[in-house]
VOPAGU-2260 file (C-alpha; in pm, 1 decimal, decimal comma):
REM VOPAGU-2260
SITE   aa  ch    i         X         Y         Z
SITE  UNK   A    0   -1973,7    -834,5    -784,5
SITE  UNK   A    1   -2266,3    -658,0    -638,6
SITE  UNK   A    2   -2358,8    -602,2    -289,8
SITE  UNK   A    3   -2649,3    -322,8    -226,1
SITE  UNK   A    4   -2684,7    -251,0    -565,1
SITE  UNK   A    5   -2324,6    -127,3    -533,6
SITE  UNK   A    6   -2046,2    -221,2    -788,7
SITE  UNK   A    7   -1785,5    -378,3    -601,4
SITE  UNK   A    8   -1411,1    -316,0    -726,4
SITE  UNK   A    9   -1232,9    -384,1    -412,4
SITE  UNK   A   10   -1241,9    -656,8    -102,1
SITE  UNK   A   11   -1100,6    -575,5     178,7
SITE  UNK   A   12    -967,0    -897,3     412,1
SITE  UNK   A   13    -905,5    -897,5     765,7
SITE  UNK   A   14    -644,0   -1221,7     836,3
SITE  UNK   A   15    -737,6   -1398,6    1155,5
SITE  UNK   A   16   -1040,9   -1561,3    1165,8
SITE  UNK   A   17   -1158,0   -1441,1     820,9
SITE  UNK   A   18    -910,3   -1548,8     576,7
SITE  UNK   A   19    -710,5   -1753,7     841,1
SITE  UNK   A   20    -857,4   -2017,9    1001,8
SITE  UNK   A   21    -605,9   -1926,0    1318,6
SITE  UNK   A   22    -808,9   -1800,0    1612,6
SITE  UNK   A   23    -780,1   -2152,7    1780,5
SITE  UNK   A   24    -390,1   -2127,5    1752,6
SITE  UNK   A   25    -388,1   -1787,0    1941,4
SITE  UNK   A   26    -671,7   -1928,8    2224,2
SITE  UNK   A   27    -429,8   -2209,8    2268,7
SITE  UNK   A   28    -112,1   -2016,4    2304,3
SITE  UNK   A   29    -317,2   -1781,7    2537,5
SITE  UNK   A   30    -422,6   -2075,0    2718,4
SITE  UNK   A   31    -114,2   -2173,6    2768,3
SITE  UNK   A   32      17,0   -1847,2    2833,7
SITE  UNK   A   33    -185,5   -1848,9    3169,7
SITE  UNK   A   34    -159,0   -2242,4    3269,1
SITE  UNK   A   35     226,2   -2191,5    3321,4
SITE  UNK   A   36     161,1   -1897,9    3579,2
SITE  UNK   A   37     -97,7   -2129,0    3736,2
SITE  UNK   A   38    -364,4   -1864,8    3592,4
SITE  UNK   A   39    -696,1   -1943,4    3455,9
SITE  UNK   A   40    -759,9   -1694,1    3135,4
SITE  UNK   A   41   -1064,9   -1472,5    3186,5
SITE  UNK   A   42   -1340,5   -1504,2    2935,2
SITE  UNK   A   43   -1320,9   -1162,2    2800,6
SITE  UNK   A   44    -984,8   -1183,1    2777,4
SITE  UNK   A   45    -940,2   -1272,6    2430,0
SITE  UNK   A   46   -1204,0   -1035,3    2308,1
SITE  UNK   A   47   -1041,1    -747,6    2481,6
SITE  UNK   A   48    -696,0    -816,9    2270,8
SITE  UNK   A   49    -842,4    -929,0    1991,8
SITE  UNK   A   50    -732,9    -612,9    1754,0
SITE  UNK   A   51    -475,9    -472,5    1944,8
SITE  UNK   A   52    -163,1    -580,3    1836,6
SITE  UNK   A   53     116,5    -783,7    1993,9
SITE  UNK   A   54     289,1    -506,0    2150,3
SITE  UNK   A   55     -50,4    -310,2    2326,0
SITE  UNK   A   56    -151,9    -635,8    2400,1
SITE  UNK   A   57     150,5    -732,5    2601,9
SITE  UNK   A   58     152,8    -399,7    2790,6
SITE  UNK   A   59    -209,0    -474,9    2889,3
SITE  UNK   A   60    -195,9    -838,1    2977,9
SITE  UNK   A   61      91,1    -741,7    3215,8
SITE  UNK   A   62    -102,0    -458,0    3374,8
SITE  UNK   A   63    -421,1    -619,4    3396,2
SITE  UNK   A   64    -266,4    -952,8    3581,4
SITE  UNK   A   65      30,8    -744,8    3760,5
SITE  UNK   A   66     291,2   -1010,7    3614,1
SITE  UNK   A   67     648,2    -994,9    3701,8
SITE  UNK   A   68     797,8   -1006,3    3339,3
SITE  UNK   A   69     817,1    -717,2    3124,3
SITE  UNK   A   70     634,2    -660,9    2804,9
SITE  UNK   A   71     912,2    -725,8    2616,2
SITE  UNK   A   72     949,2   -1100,7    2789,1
SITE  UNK   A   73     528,4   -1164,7    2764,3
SITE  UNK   A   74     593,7   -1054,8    2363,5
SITE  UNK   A   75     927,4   -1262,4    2305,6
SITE  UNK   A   76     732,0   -1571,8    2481,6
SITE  UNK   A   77     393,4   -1458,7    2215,7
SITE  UNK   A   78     592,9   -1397,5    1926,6
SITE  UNK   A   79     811,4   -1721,6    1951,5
SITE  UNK   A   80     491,6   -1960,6    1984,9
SITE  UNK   A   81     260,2   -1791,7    1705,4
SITE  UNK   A   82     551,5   -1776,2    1477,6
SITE  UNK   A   83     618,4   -2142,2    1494,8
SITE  UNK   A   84     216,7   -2217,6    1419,6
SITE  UNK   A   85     183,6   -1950,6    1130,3
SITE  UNK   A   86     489,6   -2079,2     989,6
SITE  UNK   A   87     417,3   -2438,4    1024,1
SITE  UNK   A   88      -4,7   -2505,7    1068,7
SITE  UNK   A   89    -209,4   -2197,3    1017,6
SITE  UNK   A   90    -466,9   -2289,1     703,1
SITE  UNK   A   91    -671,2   -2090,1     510,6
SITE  UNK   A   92   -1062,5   -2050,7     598,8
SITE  UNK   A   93   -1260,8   -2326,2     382,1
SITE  UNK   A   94   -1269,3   -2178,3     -10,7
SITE  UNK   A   95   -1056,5   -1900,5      37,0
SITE  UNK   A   96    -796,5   -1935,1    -190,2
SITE  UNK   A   97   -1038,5   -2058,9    -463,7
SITE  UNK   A   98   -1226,8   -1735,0    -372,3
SITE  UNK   A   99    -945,6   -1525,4    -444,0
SITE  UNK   A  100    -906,4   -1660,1    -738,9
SITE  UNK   A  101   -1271,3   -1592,1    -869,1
SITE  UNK   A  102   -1149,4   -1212,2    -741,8
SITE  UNK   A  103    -820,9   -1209,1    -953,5
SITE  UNK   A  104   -1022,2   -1358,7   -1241,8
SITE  UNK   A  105   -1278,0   -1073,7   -1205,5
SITE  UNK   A  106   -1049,8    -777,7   -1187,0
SITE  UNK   A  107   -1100,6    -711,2    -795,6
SITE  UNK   A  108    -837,3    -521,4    -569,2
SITE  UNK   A  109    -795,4    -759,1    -287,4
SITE  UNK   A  110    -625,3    -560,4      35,3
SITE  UNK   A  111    -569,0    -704,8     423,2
SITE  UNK   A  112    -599,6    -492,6     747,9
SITE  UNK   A  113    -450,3    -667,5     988,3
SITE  UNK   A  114    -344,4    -676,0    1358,2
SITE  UNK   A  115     -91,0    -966,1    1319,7
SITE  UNK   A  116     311,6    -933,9    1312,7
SITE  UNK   A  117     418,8    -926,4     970,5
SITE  UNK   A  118     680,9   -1179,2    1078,3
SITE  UNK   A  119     408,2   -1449,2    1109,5
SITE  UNK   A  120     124,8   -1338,8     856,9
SITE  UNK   A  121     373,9   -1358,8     521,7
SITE  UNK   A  122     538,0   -1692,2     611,5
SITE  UNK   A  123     179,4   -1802,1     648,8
SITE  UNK   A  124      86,4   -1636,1     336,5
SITE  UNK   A  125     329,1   -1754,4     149,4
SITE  UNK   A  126     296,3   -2130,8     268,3
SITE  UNK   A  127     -97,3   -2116,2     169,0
SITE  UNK   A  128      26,6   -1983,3    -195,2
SITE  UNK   A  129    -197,3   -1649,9    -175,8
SITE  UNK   A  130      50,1   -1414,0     -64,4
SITE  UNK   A  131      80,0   -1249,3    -401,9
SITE  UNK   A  132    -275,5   -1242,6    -451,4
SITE  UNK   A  133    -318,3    -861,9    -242,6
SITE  UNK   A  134    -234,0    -550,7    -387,1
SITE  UNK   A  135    -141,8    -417,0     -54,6
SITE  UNK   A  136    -120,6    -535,3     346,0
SITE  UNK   A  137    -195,2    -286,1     600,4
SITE  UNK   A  138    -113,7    -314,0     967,8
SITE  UNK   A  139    -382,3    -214,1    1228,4
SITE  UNK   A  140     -59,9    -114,7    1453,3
SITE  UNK   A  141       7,8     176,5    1288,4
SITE  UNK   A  142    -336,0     324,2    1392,2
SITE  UNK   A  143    -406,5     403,9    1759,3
SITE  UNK   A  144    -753,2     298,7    1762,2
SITE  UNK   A  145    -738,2      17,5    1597,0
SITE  UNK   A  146   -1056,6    -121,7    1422,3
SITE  UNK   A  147   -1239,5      63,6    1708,3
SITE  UNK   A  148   -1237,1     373,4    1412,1
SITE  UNK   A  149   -1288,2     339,6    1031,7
SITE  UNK   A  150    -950,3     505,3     946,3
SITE  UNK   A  151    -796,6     210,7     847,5
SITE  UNK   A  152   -1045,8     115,6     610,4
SITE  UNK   A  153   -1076,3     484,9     469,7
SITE  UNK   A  154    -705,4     522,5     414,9
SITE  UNK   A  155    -687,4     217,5     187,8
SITE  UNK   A  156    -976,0     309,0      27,3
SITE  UNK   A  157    -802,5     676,9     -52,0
SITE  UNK   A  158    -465,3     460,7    -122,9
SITE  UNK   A  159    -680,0     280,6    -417,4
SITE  UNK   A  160    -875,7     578,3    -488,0
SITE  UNK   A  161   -1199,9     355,3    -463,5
SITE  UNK   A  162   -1486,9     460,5    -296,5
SITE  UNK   A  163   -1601,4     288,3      11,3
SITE  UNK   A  164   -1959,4     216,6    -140,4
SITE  UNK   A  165   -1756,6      52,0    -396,2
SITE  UNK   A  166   -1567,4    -183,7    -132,5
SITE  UNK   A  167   -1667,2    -481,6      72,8
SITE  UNK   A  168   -1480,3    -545,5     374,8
SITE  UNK   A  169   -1457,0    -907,7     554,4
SITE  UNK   A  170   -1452,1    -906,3     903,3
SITE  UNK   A  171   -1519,9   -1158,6    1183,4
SITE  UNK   A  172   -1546,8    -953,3    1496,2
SITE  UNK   A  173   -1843,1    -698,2    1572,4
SITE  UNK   A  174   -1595,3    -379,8    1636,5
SITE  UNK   A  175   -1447,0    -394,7    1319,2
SITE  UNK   A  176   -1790,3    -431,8    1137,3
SITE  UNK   A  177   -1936,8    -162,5    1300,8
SITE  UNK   A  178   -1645,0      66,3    1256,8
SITE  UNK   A  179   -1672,4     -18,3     849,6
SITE  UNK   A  180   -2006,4       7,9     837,4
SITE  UNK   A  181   -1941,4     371,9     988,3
SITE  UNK   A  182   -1714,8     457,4     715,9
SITE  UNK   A  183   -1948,2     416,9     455,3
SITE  UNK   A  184   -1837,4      46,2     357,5
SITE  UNK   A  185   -2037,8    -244,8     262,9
SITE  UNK   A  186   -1969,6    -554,6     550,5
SITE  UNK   A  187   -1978,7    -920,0     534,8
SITE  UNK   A  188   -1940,9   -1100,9     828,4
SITE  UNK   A  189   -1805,8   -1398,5     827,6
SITE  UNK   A  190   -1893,7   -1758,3    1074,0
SITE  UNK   A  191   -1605,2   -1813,9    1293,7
SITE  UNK   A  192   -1631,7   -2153,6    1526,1
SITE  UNK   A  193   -1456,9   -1943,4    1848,2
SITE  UNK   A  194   -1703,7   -1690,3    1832,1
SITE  UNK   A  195   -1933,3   -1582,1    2074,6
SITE  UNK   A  196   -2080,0   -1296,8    1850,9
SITE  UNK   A  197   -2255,8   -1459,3    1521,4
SITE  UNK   A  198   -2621,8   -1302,6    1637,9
SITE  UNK   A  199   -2517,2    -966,1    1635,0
SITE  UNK   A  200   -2253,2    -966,1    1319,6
SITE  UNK   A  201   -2561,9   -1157,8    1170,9
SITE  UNK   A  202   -2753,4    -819,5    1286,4
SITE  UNK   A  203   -2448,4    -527,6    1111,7
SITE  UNK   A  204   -2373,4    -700,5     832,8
SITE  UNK   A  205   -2500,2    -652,8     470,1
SITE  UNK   A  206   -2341,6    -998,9     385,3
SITE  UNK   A  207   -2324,3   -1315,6     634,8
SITE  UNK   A  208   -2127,0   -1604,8     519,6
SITE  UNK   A  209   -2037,0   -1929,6     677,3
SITE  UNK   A  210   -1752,0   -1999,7     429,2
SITE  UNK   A  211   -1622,8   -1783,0     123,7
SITE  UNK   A  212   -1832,8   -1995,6     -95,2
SITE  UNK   A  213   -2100,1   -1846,0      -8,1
SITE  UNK   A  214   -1991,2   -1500,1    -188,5
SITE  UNK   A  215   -1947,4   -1630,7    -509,1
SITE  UNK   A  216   -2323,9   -1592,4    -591,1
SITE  UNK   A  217   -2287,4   -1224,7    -577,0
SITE  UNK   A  218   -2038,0   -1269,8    -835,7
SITE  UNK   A  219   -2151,6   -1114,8   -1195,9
């Protein structure tokens, strides 16, 4: 695979939105979050926890909208409705698991950074049969900034000893594909339908795809 006249050797996937096609199951639950406390959810207000993690998240949304419950309550109430969809309806984005395929028959590392609770990402994984597909699955919550900084992308790249030229990461959010493109990484952005940001990850990106289809051309 070539992107920028680089030799790839290593993709690296973000989860929701990008290889999961699960950003309308955590809009609903948000939704839903707020309709019980007779609350309409802001507009930013997905954007702003996008890549946070359950457990920042939580602390903000209670903060922001000076609930009564504790974090731990908002969380239990989160983590008890996104379980039961990952577990149960999550899919995978259109021709991703034949993609990953086309990667294991080409001899490419395949890696996650993710925000999402290991609790509902592997049941998920495993139901969509591409679980054992990664060589490893790294958690954006053990990294203060986030994908607001590159770390997380640098540290699998030392874990692999790969150089970031040599990787492509997959992203569906503008942060995270600016903060790649900072650490020296090739990007592809890819379409997701809840976006509101396709014009300007059109504008990062080295790669824009509207399904994973779309990358096997750069395929060797």
């Amino acid at each position: 695979m070539k992107i920028n006249n680089n030799e790839i050797k290593m993709i690296i996937f973000d989860l929701d939105g990008t290889l999961l096609d699960s950003l309308k199951i955590w809009k609903d639950v948000d939704i839903n979050f707020f309709a019980k406390r007779n609350l309409e959810m802001p507009s930013d207000y997905s954007q702003k926890i996008a890549h946070m993690g359950l457990e920042k998240a939580s602390q903000y949304t209670k903060e922001r909208f000076n609930l009564p419950e504790s974090p731990e309550e908002i969380l239990k109430e989160w983590e008890d409705a996104v379980y039961f969809e990952y577990a149960n309806n999550v899919v995978l984005k259109d021709y991703a698991k034949e993609f990953l395929e086309i990667c294991k028959a080409n001899k490419l590392i395949c890696s996650i950074a993710t925000a999402s609770q290991e609790s509902c990402y592997v049941p998920c994984l495993k139901r969509n049969l591409i679980y054992d597909y990664f060589d490893n699955i790294i958690n954006v919550l053990n990294y203060p900034d986030g994908k607001r900084s590159p770390q997380i992308y640098l540290d699998i790249a030392k874990k692999s000893g790969i150089a970031p030229n040599q990787i492509l990461v997959i992203e569906d959010i503008v942060t995270a594909l600016n903060s790649a493109k900072k650490g020296g990484f090739n990007v592809c952005a890819i379409y997701d339908e809840t976006s509101s940001e396709e014009d300007a990850k059109r504008m990062i990106c080295d790669v824009y795809i509207r399904s994973f289809k779309d990358l096997v051309k750069y395929m060797d």
